[in-house]
RODO-819827 format. One record per residue (C-alpha): x, y, z. Coordinates in Angstrom, 3 decimals, padded with zeros to 6 digits. Example, Ala and Ser with C-alpha at 12.3 -4.5 7.8 and 13.67 -1.06 7.14 Angstrom:
REM RODO-819827
<pt u="012.300" v="-004.500" w="007.800"/>
<pt u="013.670" v="-001.060" w="007.140"/>
END
This chain:
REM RODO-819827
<pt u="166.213" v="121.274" w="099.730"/>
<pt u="163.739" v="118.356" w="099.315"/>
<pt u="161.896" v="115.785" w="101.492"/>
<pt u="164.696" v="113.141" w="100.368"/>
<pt u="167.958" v="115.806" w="101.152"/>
<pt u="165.494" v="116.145" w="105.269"/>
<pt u="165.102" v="112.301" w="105.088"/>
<pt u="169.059" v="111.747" w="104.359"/>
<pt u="170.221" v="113.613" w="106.650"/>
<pt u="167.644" v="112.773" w="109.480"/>
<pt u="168.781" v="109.152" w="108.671"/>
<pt u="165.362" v="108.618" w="107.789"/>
<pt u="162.132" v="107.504" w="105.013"/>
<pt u="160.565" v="110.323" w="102.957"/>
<pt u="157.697" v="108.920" w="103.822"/>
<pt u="158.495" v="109.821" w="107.533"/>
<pt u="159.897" v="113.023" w="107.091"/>
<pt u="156.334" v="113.437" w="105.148"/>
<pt u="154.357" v="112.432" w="107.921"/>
<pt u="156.129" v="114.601" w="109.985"/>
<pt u="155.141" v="117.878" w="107.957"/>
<pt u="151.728" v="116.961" w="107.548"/>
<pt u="151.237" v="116.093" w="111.580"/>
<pt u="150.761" v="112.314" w="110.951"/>
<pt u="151.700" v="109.523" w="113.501"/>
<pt u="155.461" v="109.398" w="114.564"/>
<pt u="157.986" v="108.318" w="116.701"/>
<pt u="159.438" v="110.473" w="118.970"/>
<pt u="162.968" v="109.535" w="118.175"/>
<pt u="162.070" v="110.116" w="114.735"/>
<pt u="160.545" v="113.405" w="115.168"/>
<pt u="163.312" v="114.681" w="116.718"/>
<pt u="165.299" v="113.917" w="114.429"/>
<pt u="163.543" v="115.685" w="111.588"/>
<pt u="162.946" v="118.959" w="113.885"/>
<pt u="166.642" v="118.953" w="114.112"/>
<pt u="167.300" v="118.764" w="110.643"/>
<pt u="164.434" v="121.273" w="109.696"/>
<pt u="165.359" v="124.209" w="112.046"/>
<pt u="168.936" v="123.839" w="111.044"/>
<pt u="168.383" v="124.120" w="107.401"/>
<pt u="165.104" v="126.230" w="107.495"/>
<pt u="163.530" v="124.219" w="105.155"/>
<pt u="159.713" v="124.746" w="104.260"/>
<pt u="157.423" v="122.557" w="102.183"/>
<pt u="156.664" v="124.059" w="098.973"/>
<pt u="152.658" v="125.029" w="099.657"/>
<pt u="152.252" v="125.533" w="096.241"/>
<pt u="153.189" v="121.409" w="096.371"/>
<pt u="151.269" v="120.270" w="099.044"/>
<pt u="148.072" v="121.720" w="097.537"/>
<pt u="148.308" v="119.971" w="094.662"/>
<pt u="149.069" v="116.421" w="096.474"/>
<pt u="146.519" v="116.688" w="099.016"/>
<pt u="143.671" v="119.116" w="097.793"/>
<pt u="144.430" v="121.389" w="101.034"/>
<pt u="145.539" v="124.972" w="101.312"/>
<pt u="146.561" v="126.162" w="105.000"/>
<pt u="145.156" v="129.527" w="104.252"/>
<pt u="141.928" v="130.938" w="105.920"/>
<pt u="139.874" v="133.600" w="104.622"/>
<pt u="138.383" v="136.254" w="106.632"/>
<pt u="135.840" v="138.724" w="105.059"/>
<pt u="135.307" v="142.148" w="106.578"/>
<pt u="132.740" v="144.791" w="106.467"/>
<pt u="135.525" v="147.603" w="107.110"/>
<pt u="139.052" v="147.513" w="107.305"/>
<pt u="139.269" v="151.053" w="109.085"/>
<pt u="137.023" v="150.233" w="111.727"/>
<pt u="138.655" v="149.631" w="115.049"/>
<pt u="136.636" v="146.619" w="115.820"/>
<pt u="137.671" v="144.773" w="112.979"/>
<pt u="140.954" v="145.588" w="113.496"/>
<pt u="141.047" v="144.007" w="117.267"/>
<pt u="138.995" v="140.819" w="115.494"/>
<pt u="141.200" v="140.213" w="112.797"/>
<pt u="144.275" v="140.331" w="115.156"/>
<pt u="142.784" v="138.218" w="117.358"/>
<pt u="142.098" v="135.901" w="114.336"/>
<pt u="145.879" v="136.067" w="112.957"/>
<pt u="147.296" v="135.754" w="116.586"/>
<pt u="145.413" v="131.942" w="116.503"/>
<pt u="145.886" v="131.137" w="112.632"/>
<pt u="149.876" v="131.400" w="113.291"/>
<pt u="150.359" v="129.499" w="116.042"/>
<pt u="149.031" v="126.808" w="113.887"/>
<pt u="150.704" v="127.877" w="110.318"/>
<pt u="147.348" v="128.846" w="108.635"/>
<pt u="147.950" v="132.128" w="106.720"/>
<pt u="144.668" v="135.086" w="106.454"/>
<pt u="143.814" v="136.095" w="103.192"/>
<pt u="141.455" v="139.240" w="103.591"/>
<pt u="138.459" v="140.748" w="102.034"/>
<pt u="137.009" v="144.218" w="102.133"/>
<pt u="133.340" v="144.402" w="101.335"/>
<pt u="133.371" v="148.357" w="102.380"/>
<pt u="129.538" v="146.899" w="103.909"/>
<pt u="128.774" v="145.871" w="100.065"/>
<pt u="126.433" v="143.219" w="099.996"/>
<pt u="127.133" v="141.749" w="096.653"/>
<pt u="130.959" v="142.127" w="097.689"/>
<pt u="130.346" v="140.037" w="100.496"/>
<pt u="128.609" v="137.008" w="098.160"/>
<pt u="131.528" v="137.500" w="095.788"/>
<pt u="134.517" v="136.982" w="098.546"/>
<pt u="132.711" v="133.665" w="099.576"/>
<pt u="132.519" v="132.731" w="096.263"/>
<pt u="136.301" v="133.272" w="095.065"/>
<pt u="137.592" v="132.395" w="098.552"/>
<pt u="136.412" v="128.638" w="097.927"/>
<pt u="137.241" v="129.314" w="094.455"/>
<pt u="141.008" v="129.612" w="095.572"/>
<pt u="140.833" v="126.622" w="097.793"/>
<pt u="140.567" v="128.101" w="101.295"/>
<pt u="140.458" v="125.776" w="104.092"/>
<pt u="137.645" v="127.939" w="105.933"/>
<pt u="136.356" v="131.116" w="106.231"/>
<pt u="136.134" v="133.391" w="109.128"/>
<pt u="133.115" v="136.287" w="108.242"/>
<pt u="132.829" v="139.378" w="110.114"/>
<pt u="128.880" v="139.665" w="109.495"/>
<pt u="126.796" v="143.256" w="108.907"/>
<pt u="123.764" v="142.280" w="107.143"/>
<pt u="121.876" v="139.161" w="107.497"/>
<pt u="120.176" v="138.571" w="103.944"/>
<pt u="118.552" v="135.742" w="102.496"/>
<pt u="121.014" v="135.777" w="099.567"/>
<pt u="123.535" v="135.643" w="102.511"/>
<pt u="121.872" v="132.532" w="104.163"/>
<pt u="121.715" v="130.707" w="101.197"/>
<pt u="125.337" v="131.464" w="100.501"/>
<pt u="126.522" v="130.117" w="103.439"/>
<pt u="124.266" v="126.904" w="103.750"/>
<pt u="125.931" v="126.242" w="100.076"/>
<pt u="129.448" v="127.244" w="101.150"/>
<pt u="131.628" v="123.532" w="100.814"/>
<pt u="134.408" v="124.869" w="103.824"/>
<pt u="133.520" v="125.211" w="107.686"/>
<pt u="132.075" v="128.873" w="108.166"/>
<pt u="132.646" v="131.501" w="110.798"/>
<pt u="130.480" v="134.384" w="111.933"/>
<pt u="131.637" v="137.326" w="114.739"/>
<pt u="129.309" v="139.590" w="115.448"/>
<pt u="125.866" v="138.850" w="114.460"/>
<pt u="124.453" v="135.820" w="115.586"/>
<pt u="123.166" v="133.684" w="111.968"/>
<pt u="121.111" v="130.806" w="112.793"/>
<pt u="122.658" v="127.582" w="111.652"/>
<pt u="125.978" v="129.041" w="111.653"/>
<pt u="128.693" v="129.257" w="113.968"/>
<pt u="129.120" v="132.324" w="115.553"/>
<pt u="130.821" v="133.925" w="118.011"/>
<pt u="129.175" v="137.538" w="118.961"/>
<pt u="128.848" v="140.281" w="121.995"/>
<pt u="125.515" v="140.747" w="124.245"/>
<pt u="124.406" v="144.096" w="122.376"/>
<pt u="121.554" v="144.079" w="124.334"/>
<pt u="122.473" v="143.450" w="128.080"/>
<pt u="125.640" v="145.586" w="127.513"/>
<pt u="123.625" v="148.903" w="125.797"/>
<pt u="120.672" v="148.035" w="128.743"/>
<pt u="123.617" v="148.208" w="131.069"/>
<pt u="124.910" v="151.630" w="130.008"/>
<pt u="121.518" v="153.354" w="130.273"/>
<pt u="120.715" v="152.125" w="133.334"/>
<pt u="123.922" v="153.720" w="134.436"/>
<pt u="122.691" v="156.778" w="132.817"/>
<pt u="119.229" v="156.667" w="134.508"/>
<pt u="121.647" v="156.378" w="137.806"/>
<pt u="123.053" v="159.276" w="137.350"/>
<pt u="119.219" v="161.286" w="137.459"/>
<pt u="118.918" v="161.259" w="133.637"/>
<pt u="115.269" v="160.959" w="132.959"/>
<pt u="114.761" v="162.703" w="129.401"/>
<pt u="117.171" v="160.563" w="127.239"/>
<pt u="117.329" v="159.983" w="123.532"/>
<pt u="119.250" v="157.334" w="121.129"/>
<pt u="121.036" v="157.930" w="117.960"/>
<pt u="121.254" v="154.291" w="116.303"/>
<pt u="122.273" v="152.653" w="113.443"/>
<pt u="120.573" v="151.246" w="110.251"/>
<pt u="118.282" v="148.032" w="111.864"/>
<pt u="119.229" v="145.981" w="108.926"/>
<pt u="122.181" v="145.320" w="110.961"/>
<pt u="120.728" v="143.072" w="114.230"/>
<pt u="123.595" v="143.484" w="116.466"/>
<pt u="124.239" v="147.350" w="116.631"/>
<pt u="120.818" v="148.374" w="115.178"/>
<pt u="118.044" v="146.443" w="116.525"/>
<pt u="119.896" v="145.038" w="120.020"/>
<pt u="121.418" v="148.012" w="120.926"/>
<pt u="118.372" v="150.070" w="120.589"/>
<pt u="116.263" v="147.387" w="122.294"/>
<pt u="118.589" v="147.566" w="125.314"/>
<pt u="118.405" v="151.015" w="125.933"/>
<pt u="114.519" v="150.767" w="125.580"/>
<pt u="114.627" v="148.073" w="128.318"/>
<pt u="116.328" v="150.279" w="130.800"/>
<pt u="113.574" v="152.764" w="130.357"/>
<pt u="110.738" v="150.130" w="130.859"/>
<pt u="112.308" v="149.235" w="133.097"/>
<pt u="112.236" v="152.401" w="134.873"/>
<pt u="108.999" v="153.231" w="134.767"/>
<pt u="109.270" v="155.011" w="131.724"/>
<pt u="108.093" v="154.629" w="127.878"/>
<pt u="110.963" v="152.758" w="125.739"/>
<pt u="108.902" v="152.552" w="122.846"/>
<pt u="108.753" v="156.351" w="122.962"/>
<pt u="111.910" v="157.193" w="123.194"/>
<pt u="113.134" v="159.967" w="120.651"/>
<pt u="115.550" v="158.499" w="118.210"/>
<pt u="117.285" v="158.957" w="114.898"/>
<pt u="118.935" v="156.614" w="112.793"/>
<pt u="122.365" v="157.750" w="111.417"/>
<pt u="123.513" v="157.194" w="107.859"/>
<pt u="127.032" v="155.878" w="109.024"/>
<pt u="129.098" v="155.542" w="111.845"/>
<pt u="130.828" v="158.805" w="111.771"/>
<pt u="131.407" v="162.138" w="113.550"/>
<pt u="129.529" v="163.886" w="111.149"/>
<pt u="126.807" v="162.025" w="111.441"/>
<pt u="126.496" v="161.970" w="114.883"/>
<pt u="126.832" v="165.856" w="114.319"/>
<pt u="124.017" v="165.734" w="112.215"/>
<pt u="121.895" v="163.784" w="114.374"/>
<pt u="122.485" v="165.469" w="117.451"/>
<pt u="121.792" v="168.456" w="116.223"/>
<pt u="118.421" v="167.242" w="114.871"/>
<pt u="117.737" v="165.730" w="117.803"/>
<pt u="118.053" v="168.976" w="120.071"/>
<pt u="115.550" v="170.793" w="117.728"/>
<pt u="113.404" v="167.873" w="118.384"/>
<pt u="114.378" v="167.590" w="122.117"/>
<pt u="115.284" v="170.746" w="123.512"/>
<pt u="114.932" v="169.474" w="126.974"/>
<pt u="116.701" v="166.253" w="126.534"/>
<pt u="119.219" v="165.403" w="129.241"/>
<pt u="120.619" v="162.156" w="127.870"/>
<pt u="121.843" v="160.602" w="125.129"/>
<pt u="123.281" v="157.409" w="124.043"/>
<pt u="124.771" v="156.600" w="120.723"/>
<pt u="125.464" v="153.394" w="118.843"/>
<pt u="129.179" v="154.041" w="119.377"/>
<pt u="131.700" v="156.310" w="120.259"/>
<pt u="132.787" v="157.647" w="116.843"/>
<pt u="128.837" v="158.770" w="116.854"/>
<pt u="129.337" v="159.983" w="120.142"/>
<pt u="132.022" v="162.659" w="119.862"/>
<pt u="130.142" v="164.202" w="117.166"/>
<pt u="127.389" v="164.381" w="119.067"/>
<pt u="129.558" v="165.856" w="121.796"/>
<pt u="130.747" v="168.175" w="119.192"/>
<pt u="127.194" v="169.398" w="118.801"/>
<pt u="126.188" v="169.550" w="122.224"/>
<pt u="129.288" v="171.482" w="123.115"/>
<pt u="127.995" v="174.000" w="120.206"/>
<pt u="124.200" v="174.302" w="121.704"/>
<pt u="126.275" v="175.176" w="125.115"/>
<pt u="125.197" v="171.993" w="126.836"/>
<pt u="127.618" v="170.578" w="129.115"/>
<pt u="128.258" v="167.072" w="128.728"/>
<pt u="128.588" v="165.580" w="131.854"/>
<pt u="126.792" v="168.532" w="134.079"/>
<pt u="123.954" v="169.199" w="132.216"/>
<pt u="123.485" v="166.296" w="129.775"/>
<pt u="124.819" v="162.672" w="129.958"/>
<pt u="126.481" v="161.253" w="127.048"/>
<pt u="127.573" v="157.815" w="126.235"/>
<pt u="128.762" v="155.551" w="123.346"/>
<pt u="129.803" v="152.130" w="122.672"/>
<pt u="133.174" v="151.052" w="121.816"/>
<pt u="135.886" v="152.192" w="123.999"/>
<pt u="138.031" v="153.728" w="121.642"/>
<pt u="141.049" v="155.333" w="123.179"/>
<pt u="140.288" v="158.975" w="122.277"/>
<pt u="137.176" v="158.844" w="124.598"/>
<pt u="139.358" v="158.062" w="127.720"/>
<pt u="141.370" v="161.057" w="126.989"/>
<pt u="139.290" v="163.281" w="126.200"/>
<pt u="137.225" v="165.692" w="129.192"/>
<pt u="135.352" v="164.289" w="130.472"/>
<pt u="136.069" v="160.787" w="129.696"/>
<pt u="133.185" v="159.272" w="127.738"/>
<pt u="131.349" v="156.476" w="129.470"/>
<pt u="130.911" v="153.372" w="127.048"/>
<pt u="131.374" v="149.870" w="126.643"/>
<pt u="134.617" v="147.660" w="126.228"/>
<pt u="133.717" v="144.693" w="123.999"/>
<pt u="136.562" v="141.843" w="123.744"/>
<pt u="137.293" v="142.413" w="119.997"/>
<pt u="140.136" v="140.421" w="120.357"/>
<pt u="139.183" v="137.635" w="122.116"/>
<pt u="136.248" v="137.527" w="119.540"/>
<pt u="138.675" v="136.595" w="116.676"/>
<pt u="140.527" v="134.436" w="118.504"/>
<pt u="137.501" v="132.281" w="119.843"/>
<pt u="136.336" v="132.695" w="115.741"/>
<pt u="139.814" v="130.922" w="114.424"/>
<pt u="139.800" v="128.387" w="117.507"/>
<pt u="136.071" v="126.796" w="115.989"/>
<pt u="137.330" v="126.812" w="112.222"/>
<pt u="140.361" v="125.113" w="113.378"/>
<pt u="138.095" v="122.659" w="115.709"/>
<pt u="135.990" v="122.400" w="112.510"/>
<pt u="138.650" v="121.544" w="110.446"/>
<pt u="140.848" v="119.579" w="112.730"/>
<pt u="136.760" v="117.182" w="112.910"/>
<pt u="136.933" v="117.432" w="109.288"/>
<pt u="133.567" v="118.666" w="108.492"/>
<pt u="131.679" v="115.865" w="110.778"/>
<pt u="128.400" v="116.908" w="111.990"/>
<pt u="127.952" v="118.114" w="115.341"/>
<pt u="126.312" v="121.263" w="117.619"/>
<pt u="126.636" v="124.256" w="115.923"/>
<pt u="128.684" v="126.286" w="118.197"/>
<pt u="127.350" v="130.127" w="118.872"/>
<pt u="129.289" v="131.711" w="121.875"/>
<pt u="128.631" v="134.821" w="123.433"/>
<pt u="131.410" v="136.966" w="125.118"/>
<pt u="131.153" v="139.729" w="127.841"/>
<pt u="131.488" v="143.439" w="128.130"/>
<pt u="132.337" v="146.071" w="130.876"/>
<pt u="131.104" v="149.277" w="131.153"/>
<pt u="133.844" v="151.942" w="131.193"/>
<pt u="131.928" v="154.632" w="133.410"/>
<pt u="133.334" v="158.261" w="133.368"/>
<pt u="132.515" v="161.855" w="133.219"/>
<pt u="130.063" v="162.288" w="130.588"/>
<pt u="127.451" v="160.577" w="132.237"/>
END
């Protein structure tokens, strides 16, 4: 099938039957027409085509630190869910949290004519800025908030402030943090900022709280740190983590040192992955809106695209949280 076989039997130009697949003005007579003829044959411009004639590609890109990670699979659903309701396909890129990765994705995704790109940031770098001040499509950012950049990112630092003031609720006075490398803003320096200000803000010394940085996001390594920690700590009674997969192996530990989490010690991480609500006790953390994060990420590009690159507030949005309080605390 080609434009002039839709147009013939429509009973109408190729020129309209073009308009029609590229969203230009249109009767509504006319447009029916077309629809009719289109979802009765199942015809679909060649993309391949349309490229060529106009210079436009309805593909997105969306680069991820971690395609195992729970969070980026809730984003980049939410992301897809938007993109096909209005036909854009998703190409994806793994940077496994590789930094020169990262640069090369943005590079070969404008290479290959994306209309946009969509990045789910880790590391803000100065190679990074420059990349994306040079990048010649709209840009993206979840989860770190990039000045100069759209973004769309959670409140690290009310939400983790939140959580250990629920903590300090529950009579926990001695409490320590395993974190996450600070090169990353949003779960390394917020996160640990927020617990500090729920300490302050109790009277107590944030800056002094024991900590340890772990190596990756892991149950080992939340293991490891725990573990460390209670050498360090011995009379620590609780203890937040950077997220829940840290968590349970700090849980792990604890359960080996025969504390008892929730009785004796208050645990919590950040997350809400569906093992901690099943496991007892249920570990208290916080529910970002992953999804709604991707989806308020492809709604911008789209904007940004649909205003074809005209200059305008750059749009940063911040989303909510809820703390999921149960038994470990």
């Amino acid at each position: 099938m080609t434009i002039s076989d839709i147009a013939k039997m429509a009973g109408v130009s190729s020129a309209a039957v073009s308009r029609y697949l590229n969203g230009g003005p249109l009767s509504e007579q006319k447009r029916a027409a077309i629809h009719e003829v289109v979802e009765k044959t199942g015809y679909r411009p060649d993309t391949a085509a349309q490229t060529l004639r106009t210079g436009k590609v309805n593909q997105v890109g969306v680069i991820a630190p971690s395609i195992g990670s729970q969070s980026v699979g809730q984003i980049t659903a939410g992301i897809a869910s938007e993109l096909d309701a209005k036909s854009y396909l998703m190409l994806l890129g793994n940077t496994e949290l590789d930094a020169q990765r990262e640069l090369g994705y943005l590079t070969a995704m404008q290479r290959n004519h994306v209309a946009g790109i969509i990045l789910l940031g880790s590391y803000y770098t100065p190679q990074l800025a420059q990349a994306l001040k040079n990048c010649r499509v709209p840009v993206v950012v979840t989860g770190q908030r990039f000045q100069d950049v759209a973004c769309v990112y959670n409140d690290d630092r009310t939400a983790a402030r939140e959580l250990a003031q629920r903590m300090l609720d529950h009579g926990r006075k001695r409490i320590v943090y395993i974190g996450g490398t600070e090169r990353d803003d949003a779960t390394g320096v917020q996160r640990r900022e927020g617990v500090q200000d729920a300490l302050n803000a109790a009277g107590l010394n944030g800056e002094q709280m024991p900590r340890i940085c772990c190596n990756a996001f892991t149950m080992e390594e939340g293991q490891r740190c725990m573990q460390e920690l209670l050498v360090r700590c011995p009379d620590l009674d609780g203890v937040v983590c950077v997220t829940d997969t840290v968590a349970f192996g700090a849980m792990r530990a604890l359960r080996e040192a025969g504390r008892h989490v929730g009785q004796d010690v208050g645990l919590a991480g950040v997350g809400d992955s569906w093992a901690g609500s099943m496991m007892e006790p249920g570990l208290a953390t916080v529910r970002f809106y992953q999804k709604q994060v991707g989806q308020e990420a492809a709604r911008i590009l789209l904007q940004m695209l649909e205003e074809n690159g005209s200059s305008g507030p750059v749009r940063q949005v911040t989303l909510g949280y809820q703390i999921m309080e149960r038994g470990s605390l």
